[in-house]
N, C-alpha and C positions, 0 to 999 in steps of 0.2 A: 895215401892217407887223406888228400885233400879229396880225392874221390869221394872218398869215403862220409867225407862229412858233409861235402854235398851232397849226396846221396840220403844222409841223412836227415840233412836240412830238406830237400824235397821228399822224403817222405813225412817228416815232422808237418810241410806246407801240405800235403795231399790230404796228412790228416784232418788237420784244420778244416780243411778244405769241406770234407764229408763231414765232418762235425758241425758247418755250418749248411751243408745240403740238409744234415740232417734239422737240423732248426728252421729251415725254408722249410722243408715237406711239412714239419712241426706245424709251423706259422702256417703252413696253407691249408693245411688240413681245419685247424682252426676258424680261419676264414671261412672254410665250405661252412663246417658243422655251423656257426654263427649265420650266415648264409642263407642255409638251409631253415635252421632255425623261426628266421627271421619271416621267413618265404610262409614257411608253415604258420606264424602267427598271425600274418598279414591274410594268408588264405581262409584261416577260422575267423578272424574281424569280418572279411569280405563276403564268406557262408553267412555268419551272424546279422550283418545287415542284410544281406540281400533276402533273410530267411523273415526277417523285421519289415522290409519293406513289403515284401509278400505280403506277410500278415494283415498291414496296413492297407494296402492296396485289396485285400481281398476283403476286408471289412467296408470300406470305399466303395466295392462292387457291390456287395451285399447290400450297402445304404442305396445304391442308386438304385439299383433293381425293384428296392422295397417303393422310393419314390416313384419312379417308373410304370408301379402295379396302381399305386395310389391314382396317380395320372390316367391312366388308362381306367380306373372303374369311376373317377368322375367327370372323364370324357363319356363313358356309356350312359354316366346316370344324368349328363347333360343332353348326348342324344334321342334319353327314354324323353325327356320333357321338354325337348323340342318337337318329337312326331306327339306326344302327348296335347302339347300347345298347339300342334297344327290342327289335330284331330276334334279338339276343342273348339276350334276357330269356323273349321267346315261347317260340324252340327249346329254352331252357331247362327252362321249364315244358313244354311240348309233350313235352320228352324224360323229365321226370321223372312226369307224367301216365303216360306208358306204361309205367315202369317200373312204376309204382305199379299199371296194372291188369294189365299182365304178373305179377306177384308174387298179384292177387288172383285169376286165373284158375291160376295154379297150385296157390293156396289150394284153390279150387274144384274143381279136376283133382283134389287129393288125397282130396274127401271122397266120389266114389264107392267107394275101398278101404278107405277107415276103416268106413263103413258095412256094407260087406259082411263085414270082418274080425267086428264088433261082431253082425252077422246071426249069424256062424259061432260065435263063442262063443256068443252065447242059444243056440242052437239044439244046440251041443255040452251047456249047462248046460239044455237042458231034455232033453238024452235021458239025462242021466244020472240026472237026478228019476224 
């Protein structure tokens, strides 16, 4: 008899026993689902920003790109007016080059009749000697 009620007392304890396995699996299954859960809402935040910062950074791109183009058409439109300014500068000189030897060939023009006046007086002051 006293078997017996040990026997019963240990299965009384084994019950327990799965009664509280069965509250651990409970409990742990719990934990995953929460877990899980948790994992999943962290993943959608982490999609959400990272889909946020995209957007940001792609609007960022799009700003600089626009600056970028801006840059580059008033780097051209400084290049047009710099060969402009030089082109300006050449014909400048180029034109005052010719004035300058247009003036000095007129110089030159004039000094076969200086010569010749300057012949006629010597020539008047020696016939008069």
């Amino acid at each position: 008899k006293e078997l017996n009620n040990k026997l019963a007392a240990a299965h009384k304890t084994i019950e327990k026993a799965h009664g509280l396995i069965g509250d651990l699996q409970k409990k742990i299954k719990q934990v995953q689902d929460e877990a899980l859960q948790e994992t999943q809402k962290n993943a959608k935040q982490a999609t959400e920003y990272s889909s946020s910062v995209k957007g940001e950074l792609g609007k960022e791109l799009q700003h600089l790109h626009g600056k970028l183009r801006a840059l580059e058409q008033e780097h051209e439109a400084f290049r047009t007016t710099i060969q402009k300014t030089v082109a300006d500068n050449a014909a400048t000189q180029a034109t005052q080059r010719q004035q300058d030897l247009d003036a000095t060939t007129t110089k030159i023009e004039q000094i076969p009749p200086t010569v010749t006046a300057v012949q006629t007086e010597a020539r008047v002051a020696l016939e008069r000697v």
